[in-house]
N, C-alpha and C positions, 0 to 999 in steps of 0.2 A: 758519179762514182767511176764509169768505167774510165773520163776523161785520166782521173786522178790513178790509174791504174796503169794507164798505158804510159803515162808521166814516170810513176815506179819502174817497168822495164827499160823506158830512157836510162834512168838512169843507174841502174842494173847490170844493164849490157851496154847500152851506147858511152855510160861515161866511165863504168868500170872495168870494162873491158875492152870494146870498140876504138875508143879515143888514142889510146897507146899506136894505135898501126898508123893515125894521125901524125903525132908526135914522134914519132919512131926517129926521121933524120933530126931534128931538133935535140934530142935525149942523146943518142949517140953522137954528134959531134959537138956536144954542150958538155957532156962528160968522156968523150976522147977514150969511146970503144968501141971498139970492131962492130960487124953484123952479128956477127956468133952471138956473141955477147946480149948483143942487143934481143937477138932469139933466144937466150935463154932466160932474160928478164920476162920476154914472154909468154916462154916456158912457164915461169912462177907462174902466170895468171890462171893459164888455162889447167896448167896440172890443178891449181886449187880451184880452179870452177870441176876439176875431176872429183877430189877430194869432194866437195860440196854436193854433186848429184848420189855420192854413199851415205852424205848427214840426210840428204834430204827423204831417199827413199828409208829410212829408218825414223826419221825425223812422221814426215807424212802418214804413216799408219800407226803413231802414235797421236801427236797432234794434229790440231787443225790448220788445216792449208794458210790460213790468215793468219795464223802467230808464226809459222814458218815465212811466210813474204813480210813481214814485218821485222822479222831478225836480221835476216839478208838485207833488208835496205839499212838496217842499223851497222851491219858490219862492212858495205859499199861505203856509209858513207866515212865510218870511221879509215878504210884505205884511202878514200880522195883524199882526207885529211892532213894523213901521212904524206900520198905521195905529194902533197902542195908544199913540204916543208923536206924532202930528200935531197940531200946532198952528196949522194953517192949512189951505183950500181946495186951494193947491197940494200940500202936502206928501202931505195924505189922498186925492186925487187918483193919483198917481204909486205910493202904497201898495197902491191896489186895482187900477191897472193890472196889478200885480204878483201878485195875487190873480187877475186875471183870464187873465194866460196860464197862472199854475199849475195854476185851476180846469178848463182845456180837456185840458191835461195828463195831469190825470190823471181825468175824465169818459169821456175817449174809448175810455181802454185798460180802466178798471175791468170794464164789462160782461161782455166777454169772459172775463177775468181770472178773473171769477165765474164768467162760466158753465164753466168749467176745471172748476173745484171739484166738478161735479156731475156724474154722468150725463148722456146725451146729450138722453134724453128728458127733462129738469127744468132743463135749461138755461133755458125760461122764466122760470121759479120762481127760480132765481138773477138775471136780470136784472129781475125784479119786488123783491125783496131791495133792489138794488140802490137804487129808486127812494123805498123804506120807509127807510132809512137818511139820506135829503136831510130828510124829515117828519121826524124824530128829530131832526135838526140844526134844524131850524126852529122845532118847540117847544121848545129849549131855548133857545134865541135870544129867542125870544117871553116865555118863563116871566121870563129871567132878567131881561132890559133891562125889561119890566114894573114888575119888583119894585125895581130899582135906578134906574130914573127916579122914581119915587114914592118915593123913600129919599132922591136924589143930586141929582133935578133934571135937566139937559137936559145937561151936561156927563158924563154916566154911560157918554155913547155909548165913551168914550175906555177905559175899565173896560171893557165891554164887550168892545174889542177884544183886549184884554189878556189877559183871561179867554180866549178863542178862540183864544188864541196857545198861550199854555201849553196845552189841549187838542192842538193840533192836533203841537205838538212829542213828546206821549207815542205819538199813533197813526202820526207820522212813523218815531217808534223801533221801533215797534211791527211796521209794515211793513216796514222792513228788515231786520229780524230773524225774521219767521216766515211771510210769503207769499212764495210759490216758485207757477212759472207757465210748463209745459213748452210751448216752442215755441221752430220752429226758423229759425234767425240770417234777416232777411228779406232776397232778392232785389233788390228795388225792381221797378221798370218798373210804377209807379203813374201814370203822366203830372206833368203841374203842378198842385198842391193835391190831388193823389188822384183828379181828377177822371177820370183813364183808367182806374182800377179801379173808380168810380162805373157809370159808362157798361156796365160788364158784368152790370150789377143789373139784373134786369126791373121793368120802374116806379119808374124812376131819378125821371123828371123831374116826374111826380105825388110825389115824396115830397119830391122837395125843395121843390117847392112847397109844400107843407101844411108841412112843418117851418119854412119862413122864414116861412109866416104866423104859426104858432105864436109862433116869437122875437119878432116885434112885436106878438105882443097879449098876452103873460103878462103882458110888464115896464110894459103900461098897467095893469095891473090892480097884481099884485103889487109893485112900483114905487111905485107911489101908494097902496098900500090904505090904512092908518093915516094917512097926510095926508089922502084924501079923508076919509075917519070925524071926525075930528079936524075940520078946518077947514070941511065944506063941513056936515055931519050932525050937527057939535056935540057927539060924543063927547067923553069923558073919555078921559085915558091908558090910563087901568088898563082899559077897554070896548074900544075900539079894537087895546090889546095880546092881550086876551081873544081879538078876532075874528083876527087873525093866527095866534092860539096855535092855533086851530082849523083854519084852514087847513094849517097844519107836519100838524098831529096826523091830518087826512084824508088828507094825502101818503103817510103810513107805510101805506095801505092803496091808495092806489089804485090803485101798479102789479101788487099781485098780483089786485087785485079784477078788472082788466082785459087780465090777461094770462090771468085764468081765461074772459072772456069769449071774447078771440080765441081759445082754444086750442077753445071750442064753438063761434065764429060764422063766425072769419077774422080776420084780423089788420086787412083794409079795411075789415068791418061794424063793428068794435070802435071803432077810428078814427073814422068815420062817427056813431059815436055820441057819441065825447066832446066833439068840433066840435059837434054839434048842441045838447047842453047848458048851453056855454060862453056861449051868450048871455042865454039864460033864468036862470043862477046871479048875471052879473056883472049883471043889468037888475035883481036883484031887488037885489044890494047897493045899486045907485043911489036907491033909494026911502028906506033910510039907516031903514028901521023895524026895532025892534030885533032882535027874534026872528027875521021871516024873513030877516035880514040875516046874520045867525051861523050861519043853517042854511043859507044861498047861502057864506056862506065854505066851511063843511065843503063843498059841491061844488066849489069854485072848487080846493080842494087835493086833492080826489080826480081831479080832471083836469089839476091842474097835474100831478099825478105820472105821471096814466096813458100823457098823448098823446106825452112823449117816451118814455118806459118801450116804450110801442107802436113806433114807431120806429125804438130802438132794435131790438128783436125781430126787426124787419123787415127790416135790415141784416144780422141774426147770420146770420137762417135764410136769406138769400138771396144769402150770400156766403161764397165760400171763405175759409179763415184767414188767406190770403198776404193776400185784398182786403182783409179784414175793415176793417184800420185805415185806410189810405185812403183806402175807400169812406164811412168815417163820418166822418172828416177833413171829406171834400169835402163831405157832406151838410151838418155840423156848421158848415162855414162860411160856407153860404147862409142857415143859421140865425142865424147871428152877425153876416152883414152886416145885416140886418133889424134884430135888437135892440138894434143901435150905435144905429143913430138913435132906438129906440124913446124911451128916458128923457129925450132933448133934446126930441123933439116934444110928450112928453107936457109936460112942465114949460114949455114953450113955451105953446101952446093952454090949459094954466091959468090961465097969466099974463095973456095977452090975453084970455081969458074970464072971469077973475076967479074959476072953478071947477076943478073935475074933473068933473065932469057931459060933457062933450062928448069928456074923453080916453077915461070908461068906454062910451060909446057906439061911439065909432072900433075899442076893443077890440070888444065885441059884435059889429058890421060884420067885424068880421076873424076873428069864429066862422065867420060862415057862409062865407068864404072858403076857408077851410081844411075845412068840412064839403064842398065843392064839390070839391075837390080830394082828399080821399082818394076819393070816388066813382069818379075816374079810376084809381085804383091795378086791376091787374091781379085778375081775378078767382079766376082761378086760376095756380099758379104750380109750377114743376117745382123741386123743392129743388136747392140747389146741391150738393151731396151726390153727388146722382148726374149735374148737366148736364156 
């Protein structure tokens, strides 16, 4: 079950929303638009993974977390659908919007979902699973679109989607048929967006902080990686695809590498540490030299997975089941106002700068924001368990 779970946020996050930063140069010069442009197609995704963390924290203290991750991969994969058949800016636009509330859908409820499956004590380890299954969906995203732009050309992105569609319809069958997820009919009295079952978390307002800085510095990075490589460093397809493939394939390890850390340091020193990293990995990709460029991606995806992985964690063990989903609702959607505008600004500032040099940098700046902010996270903390 958790295998089939973690398959679910594959394809969630890695194909409905992930894959597009993939495809990003293949889409824009397949259909002959600017960056802007193309950041605001991303725009659609991520404003409606925005949208989607409001259904969900309303959605979640009504129903059960399991018919809510079950909608979401139903409305994931009805946007692959789409976007396999768009023939335009608008149409792929409105596809991934649609991708994007499914993606929130069912990201929110999975964790938990896992951590079901396990004992009390490896509930960690289930939500580190979790964040190995998005790497899995990203190197195959990476392997495939690689190999069929180099076969297909720039038009391949549309196959691509295609291919992601039918995947995502077997683990949709998949999940309705053999994950089962004991918990009982929810209450409500969440407040508005989750945010009154937030508010009972110790170190609500440090986390959401570091979580919104997060959402606006991945999607500069991971957003644009293959375009900057590409256009600004003079990579080839097939080199550029390479360094993507690397980052998916560090993801598949870094939420348990890092949840094995928090389980020795603290979940704040853990945190603390992937912030710190995040500037030194993205400043090396900037230099665009080859080697330490590919060995800065493999960090870049071991903390792309770790810091919300961590996060999440943070939320399981510091909240009762009833808050569970509200509380990560409301966090999830400070996170998602942040990354709405991420893709616009960045593809904005390329355009007036004629690079991505000054969007990878804004990311870097917004390492050290989020290393500032989990510093404030509570040092120590009385489980919800027993407060």
């Amino acid at each position: 079950m958790l295998f089939i779970i973690s398959l679910a946020t594959a394809v969630g996050q890695s194909f409905g929303r992930f894959s597009y930063g993939v495809l990003l140069p293949a889409v824009r010069d397949d259909l002959g638009i600017s960056n802007t442009q193309a950041g605001l197609i991303g725009a659609a995704n991520v404003g409606a993974y925005l949208l989607g963390t409001l259904l969900v924290a309303s959605a979640t203290s009504r129903f059960r977390l399991l018919h809510v991750m079950r909608l979401g991969l139903f409305l994931v994969a009805l946007g692959l659908l789409l976007a396999g058949i768009a023939d335009s800016p608008a149409l792929l636009a409105m596809a991934l919007f649609m991708t994007g509330i499914g993606g929130a859908l069912v990201w929110i409820p999975a964790p938990v979902i896992a951590a079901g499956a396990l004992p009390p004590k490896r509930r960690g380890i289930a939500v580190g699973l979790i964040g190995s299954g998005m790497g899995v969906g990203v190197v195959f995203v990476s392997l495939l679109s690689g190999s069929l732009r180099s076969s297909q050309g720039d038009q391949a992105w549309s196959v691509m989607y295609q291919v992601q569609f039918s995947i995502s319809l077997i683990v949709l069958v998949a999940t309705l048929l053999l994950v089962r997820h004991q918990q009982a009919v929810p209450s409500g009295g969440a407040g508005f967006g989750g945010f009154g079952a937030l508010r009972r978390m110790p170190g609500w307002l440090p986390l959401i902080l570091a979580y919104s800085t997060f959402g606006f510095m991945y999607l500069l990075v991971l957003g644009f990686l293959t375009t900057r490589l590409e256009d600004d460093s003079g990579w080839t397809t097939s080199d550029a695809s390479l360094a993507f493939t690397l980052v998916g394939f560090a993801m598949i390890f870094g939420g348990p590498t890092f949840v094995t850390i928090a389980h020795r340091l603290s979940i704040r020193r853990a945190l603390t540490i992937a912030f710190a990293f995040w500037p030194i990995c993205v400043g090396t990709v900037l230099t665009g030299f080859y080697l330490p460029t590919l060995i800065a991606c493999i960090g870049v995806g071991l903390l792309f997975s770790a810091i919300p992985t961590l996060m999440t964690l943070y939320v399981v063990e510091n909240t009762t089941a009833q808050d569970y989903g509200p509380s990560f609702s409301a966090a999830t959607l400070t996170f998602g106002l942040a990354q709405t505008i991420s893709p616009a600004v960045g593809g904005l500032i390329a355009d007036l700068s004629g690079s991505f040099t000054l969007v990878f940098l804004l990311a870097c700046f917004m390492g050290v924001v989020g290393l500032v902010a989990s510093l404030q996270l509570p040092r120590r903390i009385i489980p919800a368990s027993i407060r």
